[in-house]
One Martini backbone bead per residue (centre of mass of N, CA, C, O) as a GRO file, in nm:
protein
   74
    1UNK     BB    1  -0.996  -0.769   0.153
    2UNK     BB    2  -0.712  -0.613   0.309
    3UNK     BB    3  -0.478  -0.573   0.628
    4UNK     BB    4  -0.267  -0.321   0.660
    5UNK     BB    5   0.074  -0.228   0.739
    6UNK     BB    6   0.217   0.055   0.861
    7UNK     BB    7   0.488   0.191   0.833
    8UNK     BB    8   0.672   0.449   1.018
    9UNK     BB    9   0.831   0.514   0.726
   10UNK     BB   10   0.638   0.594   0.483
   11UNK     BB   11   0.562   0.881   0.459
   12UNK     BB   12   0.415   1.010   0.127
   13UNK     BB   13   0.172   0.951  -0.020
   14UNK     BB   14   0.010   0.828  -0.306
   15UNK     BB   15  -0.168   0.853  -0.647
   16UNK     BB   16  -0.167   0.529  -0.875
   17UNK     BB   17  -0.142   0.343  -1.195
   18UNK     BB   18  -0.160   0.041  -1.222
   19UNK     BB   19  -0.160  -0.277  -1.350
   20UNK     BB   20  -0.489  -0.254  -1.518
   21UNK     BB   21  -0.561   0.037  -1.380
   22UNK     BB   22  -0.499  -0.003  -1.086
   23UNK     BB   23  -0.481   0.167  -0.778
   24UNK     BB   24  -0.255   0.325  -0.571
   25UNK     BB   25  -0.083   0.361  -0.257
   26UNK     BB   26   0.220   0.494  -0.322
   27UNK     BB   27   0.523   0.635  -0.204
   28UNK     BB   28   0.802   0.598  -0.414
   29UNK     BB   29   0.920   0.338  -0.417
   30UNK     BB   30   1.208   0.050  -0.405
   31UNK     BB   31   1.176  -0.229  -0.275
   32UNK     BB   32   1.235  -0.268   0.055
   33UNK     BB   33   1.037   0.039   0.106
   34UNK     BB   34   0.820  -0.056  -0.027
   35UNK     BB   35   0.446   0.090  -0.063
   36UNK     BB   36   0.158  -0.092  -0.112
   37UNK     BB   37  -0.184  -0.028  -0.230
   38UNK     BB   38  -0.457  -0.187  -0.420
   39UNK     BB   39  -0.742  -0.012  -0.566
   40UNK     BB   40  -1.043   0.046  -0.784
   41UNK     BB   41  -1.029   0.333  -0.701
   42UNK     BB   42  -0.981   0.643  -0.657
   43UNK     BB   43  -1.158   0.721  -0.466
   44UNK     BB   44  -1.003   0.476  -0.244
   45UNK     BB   45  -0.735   0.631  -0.281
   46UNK     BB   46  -0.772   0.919  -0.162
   47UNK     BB   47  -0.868   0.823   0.107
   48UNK     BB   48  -0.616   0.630   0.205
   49UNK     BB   49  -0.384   0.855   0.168
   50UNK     BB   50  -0.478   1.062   0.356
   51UNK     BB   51  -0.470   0.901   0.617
   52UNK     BB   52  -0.182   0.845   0.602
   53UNK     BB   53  -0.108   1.142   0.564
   54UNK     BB   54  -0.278   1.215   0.876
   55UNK     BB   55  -0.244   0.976   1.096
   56UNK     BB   56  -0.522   0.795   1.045
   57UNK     BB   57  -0.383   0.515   1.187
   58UNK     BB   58  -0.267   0.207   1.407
   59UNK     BB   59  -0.111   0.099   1.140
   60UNK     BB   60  -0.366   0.020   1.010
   61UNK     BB   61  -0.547  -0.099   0.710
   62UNK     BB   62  -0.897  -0.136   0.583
   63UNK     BB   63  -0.994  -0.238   0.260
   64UNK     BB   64  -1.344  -0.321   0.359
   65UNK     BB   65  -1.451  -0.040   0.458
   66UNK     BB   66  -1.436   0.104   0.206
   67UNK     BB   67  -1.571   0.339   0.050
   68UNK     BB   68  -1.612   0.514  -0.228
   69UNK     BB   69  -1.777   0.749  -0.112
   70UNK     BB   70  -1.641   0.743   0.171
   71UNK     BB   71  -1.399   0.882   0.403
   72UNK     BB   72  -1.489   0.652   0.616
   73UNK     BB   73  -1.453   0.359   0.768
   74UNK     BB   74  -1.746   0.178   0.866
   0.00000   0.00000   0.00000
């Protein structure tokens, strides 16, 4: 997986279903200021999007650690 760097100006992220089915957790925006992780399940995109809009991350998001049962990465 890869080590995502969360923009200080991200909003509020959400959980959306993009190409192939695969889910992502993306601001709602297009181009210049688009946001988006994509990730195999919902349930670790629902878990993703928690904590960025809970401002649980010191600016980075690694989505290696995010196991689908759990809340927190481990």
């Amino acid at each position: 997986m890869a080590l995502y760097k969360v923009p200080p100006n991200t909003g509020k992220v959400r959980v959306a279903m993009f190409h192939g089915g695969a889910y992502a957790v993306w601001n709602g925006k297009q181009g210049a200021n688009e946001f988006r992780i994509l990730v195999r399940t919902k349930r670790q995109a629902e878990a993703i999007a928690r904590a960025i809009n809970e401002k649980r991350h010191n600016g980075e998001i690694d989505t290696a650690g995010w196991s689908a049962f759990e809340e927190t990465p481990q």
